[in-house]
C-alpha positions as CSV (number, residue, x, y, z in Angstrom):
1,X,3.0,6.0,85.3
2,X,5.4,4.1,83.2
3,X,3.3,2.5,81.7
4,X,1.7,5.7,80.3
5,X,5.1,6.7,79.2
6,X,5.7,3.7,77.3
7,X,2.0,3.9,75.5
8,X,3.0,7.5,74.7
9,X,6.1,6.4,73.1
10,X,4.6,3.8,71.1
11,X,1.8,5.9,69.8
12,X,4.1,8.7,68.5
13,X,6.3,6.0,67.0
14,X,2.6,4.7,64.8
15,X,2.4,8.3,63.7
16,X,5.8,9.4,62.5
17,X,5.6,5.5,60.6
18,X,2.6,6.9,58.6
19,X,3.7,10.5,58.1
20,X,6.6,8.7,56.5
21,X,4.3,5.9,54.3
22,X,2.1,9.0,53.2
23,X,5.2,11.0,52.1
24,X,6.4,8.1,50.2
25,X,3.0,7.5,48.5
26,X,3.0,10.9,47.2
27,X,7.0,10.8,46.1
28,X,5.7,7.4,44.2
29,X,2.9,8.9,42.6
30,X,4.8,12.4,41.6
31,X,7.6,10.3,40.3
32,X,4.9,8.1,38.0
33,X,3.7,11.2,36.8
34,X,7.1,12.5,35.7
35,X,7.9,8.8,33.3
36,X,4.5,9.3,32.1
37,X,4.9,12.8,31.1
38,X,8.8,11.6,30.0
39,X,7.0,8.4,28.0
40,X,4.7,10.6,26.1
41,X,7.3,13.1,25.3
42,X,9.8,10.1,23.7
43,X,6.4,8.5,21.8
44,X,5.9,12.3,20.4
45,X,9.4,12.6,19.6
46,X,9.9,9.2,17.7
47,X,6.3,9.3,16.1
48,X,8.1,12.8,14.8
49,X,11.0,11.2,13.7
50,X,9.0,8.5,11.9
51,X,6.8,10.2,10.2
52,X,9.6,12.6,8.6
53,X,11.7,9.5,7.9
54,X,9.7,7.2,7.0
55,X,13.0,4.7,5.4
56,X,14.6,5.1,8.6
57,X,16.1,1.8,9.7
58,X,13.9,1.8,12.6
59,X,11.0,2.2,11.0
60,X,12.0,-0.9,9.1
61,X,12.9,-2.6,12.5
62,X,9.4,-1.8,13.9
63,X,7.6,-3.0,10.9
64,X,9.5,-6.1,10.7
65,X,8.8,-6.8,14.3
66,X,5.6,-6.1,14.0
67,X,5.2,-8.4,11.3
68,X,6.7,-11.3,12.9
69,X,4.2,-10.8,16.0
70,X,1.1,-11.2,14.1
71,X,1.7,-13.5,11.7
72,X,2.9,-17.1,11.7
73,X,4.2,-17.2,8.4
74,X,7.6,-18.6,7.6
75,X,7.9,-18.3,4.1
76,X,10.0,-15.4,3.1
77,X,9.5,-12.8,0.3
78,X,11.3,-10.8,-1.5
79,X,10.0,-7.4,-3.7
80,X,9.3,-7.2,-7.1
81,X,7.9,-4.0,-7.9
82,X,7.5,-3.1,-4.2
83,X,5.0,-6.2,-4.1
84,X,6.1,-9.3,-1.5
85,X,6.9,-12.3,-3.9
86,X,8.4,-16.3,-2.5
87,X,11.6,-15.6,-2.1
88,X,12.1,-19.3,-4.2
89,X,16.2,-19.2,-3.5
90,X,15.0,-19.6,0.8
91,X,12.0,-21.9,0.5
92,X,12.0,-25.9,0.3
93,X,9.2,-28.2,1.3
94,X,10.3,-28.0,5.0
95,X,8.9,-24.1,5.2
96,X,5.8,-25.2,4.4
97,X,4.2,-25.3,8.5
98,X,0.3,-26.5,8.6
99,X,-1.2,-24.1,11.5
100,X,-4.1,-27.1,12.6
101,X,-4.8,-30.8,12.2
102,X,-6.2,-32.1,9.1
103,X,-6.5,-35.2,7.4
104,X,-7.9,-36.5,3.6
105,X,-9.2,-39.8,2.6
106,X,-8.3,-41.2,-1.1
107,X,-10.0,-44.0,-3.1
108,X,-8.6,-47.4,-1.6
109,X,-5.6,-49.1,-3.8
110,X,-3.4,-51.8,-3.9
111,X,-0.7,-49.7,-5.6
112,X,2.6,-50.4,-3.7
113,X,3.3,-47.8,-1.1
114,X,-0.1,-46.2,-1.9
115,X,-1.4,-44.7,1.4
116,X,-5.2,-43.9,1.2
117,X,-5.0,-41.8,4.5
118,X,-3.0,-38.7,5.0
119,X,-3.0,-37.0,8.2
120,X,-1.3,-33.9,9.3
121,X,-0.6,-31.8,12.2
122,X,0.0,-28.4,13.6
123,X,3.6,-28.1,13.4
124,X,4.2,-30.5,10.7
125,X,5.7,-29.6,7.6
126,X,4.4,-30.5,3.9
127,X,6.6,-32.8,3.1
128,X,5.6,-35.1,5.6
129,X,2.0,-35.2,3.6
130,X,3.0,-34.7,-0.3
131,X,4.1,-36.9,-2.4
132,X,5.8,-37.6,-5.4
133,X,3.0,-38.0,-7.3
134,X,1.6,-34.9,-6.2
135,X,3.9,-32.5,-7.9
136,X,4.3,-35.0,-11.3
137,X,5.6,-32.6,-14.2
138,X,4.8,-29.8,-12.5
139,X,7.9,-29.6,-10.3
140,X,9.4,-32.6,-12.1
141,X,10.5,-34.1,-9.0
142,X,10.6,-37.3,-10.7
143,X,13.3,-36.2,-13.0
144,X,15.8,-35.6,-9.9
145,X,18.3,-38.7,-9.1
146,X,19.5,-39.2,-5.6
147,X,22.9,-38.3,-6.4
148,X,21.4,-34.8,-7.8
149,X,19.3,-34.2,-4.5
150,X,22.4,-34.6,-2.8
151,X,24.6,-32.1,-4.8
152,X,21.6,-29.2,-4.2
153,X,20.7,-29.7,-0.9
154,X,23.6,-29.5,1.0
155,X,23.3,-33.2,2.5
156,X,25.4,-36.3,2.0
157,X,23.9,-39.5,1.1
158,X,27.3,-41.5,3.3
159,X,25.3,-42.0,6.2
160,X,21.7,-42.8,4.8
161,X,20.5,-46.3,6.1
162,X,18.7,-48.0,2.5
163,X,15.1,-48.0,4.7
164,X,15.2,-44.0,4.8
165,X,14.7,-43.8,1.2
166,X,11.4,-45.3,1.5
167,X,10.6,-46.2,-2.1
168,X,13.1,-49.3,-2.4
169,X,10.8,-51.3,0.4
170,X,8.6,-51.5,-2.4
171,X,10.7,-52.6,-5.3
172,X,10.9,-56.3,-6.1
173,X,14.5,-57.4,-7.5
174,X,13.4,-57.5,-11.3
175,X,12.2,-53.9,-10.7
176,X,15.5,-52.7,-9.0
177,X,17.3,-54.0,-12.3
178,X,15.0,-52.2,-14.4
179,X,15.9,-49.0,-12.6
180,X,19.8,-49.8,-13.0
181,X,20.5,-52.2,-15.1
182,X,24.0,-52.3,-14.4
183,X,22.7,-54.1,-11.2
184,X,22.3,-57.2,-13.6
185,X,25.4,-57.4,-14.8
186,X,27.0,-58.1,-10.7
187,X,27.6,-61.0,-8.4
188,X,24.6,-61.4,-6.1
189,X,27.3,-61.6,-3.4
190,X,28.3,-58.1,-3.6
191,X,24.6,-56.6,-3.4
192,X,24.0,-57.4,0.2
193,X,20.5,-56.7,0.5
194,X,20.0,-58.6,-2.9
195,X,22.0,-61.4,-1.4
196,X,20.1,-61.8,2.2
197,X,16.9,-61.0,0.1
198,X,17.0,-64.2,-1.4
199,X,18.5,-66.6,1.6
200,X,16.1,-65.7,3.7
201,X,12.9,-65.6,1.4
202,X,13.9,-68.5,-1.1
203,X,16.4,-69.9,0.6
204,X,18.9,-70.8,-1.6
205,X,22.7,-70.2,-2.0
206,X,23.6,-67.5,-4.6
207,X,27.6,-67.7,-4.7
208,X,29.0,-67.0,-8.3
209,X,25.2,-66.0,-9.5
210,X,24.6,-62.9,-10.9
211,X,21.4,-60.4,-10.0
212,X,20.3,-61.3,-14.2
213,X,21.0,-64.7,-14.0
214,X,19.3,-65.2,-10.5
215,X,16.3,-63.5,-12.3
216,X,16.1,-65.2,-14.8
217,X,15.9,-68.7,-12.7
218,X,14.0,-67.8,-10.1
219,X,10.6,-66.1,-11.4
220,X,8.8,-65.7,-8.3
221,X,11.2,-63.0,-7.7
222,X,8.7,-60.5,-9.2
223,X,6.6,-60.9,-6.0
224,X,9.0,-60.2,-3.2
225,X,9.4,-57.0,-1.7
226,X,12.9,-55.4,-1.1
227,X,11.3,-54.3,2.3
228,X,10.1,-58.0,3.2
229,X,13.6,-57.7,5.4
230,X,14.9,-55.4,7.9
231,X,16.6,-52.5,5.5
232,X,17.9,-50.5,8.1
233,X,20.5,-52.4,8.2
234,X,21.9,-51.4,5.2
235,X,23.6,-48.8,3.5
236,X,21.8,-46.8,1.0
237,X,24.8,-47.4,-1.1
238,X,24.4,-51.2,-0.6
239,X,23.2,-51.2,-4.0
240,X,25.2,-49.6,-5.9
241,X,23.8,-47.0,-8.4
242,X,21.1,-47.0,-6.5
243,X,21.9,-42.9,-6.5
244,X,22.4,-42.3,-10.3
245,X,19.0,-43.8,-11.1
246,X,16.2,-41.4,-11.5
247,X,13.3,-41.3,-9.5
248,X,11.1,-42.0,-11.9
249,X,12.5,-45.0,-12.9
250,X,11.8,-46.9,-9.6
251,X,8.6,-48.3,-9.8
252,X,5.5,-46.7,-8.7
253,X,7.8,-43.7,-7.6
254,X,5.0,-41.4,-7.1
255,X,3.7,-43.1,-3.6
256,X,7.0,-41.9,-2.1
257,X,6.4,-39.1,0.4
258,X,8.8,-36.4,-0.1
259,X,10.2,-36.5,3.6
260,X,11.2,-40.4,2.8
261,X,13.6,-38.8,-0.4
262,X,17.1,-38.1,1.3
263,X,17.3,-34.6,1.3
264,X,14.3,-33.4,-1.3
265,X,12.9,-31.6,1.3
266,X,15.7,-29.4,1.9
267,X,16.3,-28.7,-1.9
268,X,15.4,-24.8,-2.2
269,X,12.4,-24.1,-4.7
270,X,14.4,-22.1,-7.7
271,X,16.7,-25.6,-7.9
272,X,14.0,-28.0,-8.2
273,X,14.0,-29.5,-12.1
274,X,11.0,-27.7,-12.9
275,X,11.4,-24.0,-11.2
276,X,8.7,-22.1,-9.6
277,X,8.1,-18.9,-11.9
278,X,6.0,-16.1,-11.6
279,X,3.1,-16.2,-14.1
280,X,3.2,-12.8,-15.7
281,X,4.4,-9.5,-14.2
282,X,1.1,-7.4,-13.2
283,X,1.4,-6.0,-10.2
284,X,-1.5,-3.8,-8.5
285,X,-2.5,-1.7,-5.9
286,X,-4.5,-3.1,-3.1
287,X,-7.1,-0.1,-3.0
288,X,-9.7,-1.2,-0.7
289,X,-10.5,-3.8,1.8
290,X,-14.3,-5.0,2.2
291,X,-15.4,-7.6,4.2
292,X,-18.1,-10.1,4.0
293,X,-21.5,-8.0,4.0
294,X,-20.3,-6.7,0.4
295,X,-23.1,-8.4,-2.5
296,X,-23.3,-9.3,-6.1
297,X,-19.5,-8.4,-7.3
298,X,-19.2,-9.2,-10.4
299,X,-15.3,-8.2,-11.8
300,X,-13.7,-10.4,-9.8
301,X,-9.9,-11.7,-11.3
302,X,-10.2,-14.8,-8.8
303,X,-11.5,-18.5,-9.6
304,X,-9.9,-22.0,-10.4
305,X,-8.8,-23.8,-13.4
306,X,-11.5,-25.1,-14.1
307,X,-14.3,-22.2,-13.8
308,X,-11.8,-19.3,-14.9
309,X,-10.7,-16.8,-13.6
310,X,-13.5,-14.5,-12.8
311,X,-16.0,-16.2,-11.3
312,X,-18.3,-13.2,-9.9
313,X,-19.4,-13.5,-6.3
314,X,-23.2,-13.0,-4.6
315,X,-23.3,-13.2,-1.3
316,X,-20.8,-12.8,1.7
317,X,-18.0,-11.2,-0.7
318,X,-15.6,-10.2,1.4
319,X,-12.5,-8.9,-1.3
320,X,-10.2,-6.7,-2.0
321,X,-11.0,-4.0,-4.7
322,X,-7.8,-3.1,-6.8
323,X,-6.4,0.0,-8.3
324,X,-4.2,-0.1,-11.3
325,X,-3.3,0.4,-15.0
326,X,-5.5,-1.4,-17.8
327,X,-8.3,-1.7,-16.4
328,X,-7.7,-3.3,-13.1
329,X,-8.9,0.0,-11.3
330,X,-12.0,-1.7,-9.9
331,X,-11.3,-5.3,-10.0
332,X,-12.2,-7.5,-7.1
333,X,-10.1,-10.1,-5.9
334,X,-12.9,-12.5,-3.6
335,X,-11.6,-14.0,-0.3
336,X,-11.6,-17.7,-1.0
337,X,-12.7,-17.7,2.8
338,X,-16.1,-17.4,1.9
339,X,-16.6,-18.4,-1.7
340,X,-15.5,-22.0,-3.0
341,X,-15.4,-22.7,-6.4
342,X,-15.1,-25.8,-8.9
343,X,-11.1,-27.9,-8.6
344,X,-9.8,-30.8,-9.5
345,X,-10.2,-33.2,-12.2
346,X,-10.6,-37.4,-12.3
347,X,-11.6,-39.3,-9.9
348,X,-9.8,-37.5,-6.7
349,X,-11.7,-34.2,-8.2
350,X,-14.8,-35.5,-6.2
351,X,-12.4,-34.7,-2.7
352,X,-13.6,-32.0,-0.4
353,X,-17.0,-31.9,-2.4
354,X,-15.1,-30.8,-5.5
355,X,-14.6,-27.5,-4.1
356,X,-11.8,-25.2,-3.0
357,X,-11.2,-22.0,-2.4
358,X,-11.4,-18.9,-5.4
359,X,-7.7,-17.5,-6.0
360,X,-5.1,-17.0,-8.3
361,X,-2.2,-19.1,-9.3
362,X,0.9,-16.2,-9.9
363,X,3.3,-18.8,-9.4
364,X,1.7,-21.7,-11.6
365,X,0.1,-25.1,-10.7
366,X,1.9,-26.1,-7.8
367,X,0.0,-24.1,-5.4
368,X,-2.7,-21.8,-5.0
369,X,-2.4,-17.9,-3.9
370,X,-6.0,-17.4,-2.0
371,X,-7.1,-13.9,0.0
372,X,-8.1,-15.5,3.3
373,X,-8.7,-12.9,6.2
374,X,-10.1,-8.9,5.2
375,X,-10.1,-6.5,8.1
376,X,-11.9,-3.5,6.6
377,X,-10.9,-1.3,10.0
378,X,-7.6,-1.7,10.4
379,X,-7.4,-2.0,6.2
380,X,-5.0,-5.2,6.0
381,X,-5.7,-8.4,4.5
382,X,-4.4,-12.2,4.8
383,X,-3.4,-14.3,2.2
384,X,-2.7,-17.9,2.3
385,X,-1.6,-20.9,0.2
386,X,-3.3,-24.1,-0.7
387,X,-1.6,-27.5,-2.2
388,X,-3.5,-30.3,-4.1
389,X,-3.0,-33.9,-4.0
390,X,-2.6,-36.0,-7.4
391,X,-2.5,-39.5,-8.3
392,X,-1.0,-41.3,-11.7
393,X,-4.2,-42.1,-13.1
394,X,-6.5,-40.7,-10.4
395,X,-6.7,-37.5,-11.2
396,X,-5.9,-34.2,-8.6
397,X,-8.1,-32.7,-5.5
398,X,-8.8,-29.9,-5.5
399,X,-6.4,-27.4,-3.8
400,X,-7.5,-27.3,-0.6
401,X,-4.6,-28.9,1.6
402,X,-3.9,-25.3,4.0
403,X,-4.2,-23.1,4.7
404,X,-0.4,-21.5,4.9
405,X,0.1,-18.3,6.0
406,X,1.7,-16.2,3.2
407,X,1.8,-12.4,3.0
408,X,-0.2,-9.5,4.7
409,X,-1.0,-6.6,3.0
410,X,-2.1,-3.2,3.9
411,X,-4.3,-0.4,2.2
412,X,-2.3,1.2,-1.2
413,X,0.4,-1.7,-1.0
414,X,1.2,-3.7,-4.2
415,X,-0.1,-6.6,-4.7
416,X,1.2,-9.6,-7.3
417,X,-1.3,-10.5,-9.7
418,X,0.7,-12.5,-12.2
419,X,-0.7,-12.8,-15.6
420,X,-4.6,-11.7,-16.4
């Protein structure tokens, strides 16, 4: 009998337990209903809001936000007649990002500090790749003296070991002169790396000597390499004016890559001796979006250098069609994503199949502007950029070291042509 009481006990016990887990399930589910009626009440309210304000500063925290989630783009713009422009006073070398591995073969050389390989990767920035050379009278790079790098950038030259400015392992003691020639004119004992240069390679002494005189006396100098001993152990103001000389006037300045310049890659664009400008002042309306089915376009304002600037398209034209005064209303800008045209010139024009991709240069010769992805349903676009590689005497690749992401653009934005 008790134990019929107990079994009793136990069994009402099991169903008050899921009496009280079905009233909770049904208190869950009303509750879920209320937020989801409360949810779609706030979306209605702010889409509201939005659309009657749309300069509200939350709109413009949305979009921004937006933005940063779908594109990896660092370079920032700025508006010139409501069109995204490089914002030239916040961009250096170091914004540059490469998105995926690369690399690019040049004609073999036995140029000092001529690398015939470059090789990239994701993460890396451009100025671990360019050189120099690459930029020669366009940016005129060349033109800048340490000393100058140092006042622009931001970054002192007191702790910079001699090795991190990569160009004087290649600089033989004739050459150094040549690039200050004040150097000549001091005791060998007060240039240090001079000093153990010589010791250790020609072992001599050099006390009461001067850098001309031990020139002069000891020919074979012209073949021995700054960077034949250990540099880091030095000062770059070991050698002093090392800082007031200008690049150019080291010799074969051009191999240096730009990282290996103390502090080049942190000088911002707009003080560079040769400032990037905009090309013109057109400015357009990107009217439609059309992907790659689109055939046989033929006013197309995109190209290269060296086949023009409206080189019509075929096949696979994927573009954006433009809307705007004097005759742009029509115009097709092709996505360089799927139509290559003629670059480069000399012997380095033979890179990449002597192709890159069409585009526009707004901003000049530096880099190319290229429409990359069209997304004809959702109505945006992507652009990126594209840097070439030149050599003294070699010619320059076409521009096909990217892509960077640059700006997205949506249906009736403006668009920066430059000049037409």
């Amino acid at each position: 009998m008790s134990y019929s009481k107990t079994s009793t006990a136990k069994n009402s016990h099991e169903v008050l337990e899921q009496n009280s887990r079905e009233v909770n399930r049904f208190k869950t589910a009303k509750e879920l209903k209320y937020w989801m009626l409360f949810g779609l009440l706030i979306s209605l309210v702010l889409h509201g809001f939005l659309h009657i304000n749309p300069g509200s500063k939350l709109l413009l925290l949305l979009n921004q936000k937006a933005v940063a989630q779908s594109s990896t783009s660092i370079i920032p713009t700025k508006s010139f007649n409501d069109a995204p422009v490089p914002d030239w006073e916040h961009i250096a070398f170091k914004s540059f990002v490469f998105n995926s591995n690369g690399s690019i073969e040049l004609p073999k050389s036995e140029t000092p500090g001529y690398k015939s390989r470059r090789v990239w990767q994701a993460g890396q920035s451009l100025d671990r790749v360019m050189e120099l050379g690459d930029f020669e009278k366009v940016l005129g790079l060349e033109n800048f003296s340490l000393k100058d790098i140092e006042s622009k950038s931001g970054t002192s030259l007191q702790n910079i070991n001699l090795s991190d400015f990569s160009l004087a392992k290649w600089q033989t003691v004739p050459e150094l002169v040549k690039a200050i020639p004040n150097l000549a004119k001091l005791q060998v004992l007060d240039v240090p790396p001079i000093k153990d240069l010589i010791e250790q390679k020609l072992g001599i002494g050099v006390a009461g000597q001067t850098v001309g005189e031990l020139i002069e006396q000891n020919p074979e100098l012209k073949n021995i390499e700054l960077g034949e001993i250990d540099l880091s152990k030095y000062s770059l103001r070991a050698i002093p004016g090392i800082d007031n000389a200008q690049l150019k006037d080291f010799s074969n300045w051009q191999n240096a890559t730009i990282s290996k310049v103390p502090g080049l890659n942190q000088v911002s664009f707009n003080n560079l001796p040769n400032a990037i400008a905009s090309q013109g002042n057109v400015v357009a309306q990107v009217d439609l979006p059309l992907r790659e089915v689109e055939n046989n376009r033929q006013r197309s304002i995109s190209g290269s250098y060296q086949e023009g600037f409206n080189v019509p398209c075929s096949t696979k034209c994927a573009h954006i069609e433009l809307a705007g005064s004097n005759g742009i209303t029509g115009a097709q800008w092709i996505s360089g994503k799927f139509q290559e045209v003629k670059g480069g010139y000399g012997i380095l024009g033979s890179l990449n199949g002597g192709k890159e991709p069409t585009g526009r240069h707004p901003f000049g010769k530096a880099f190319k502007q290229v429409i990359w992805s069209v997304d004809e349903a959702s109505g945006s676009i992507t652009t990126a950029i594209f840097f070439r590689i030149c050599k003294h005497d070699l010619g320059c690749s076409p521009y096909y070291i990217g892509p960077f992401d640059y700006a997205t653009y949506k249906e009736k934005s403006a668009i920066f042509l430059g000049s037409l």
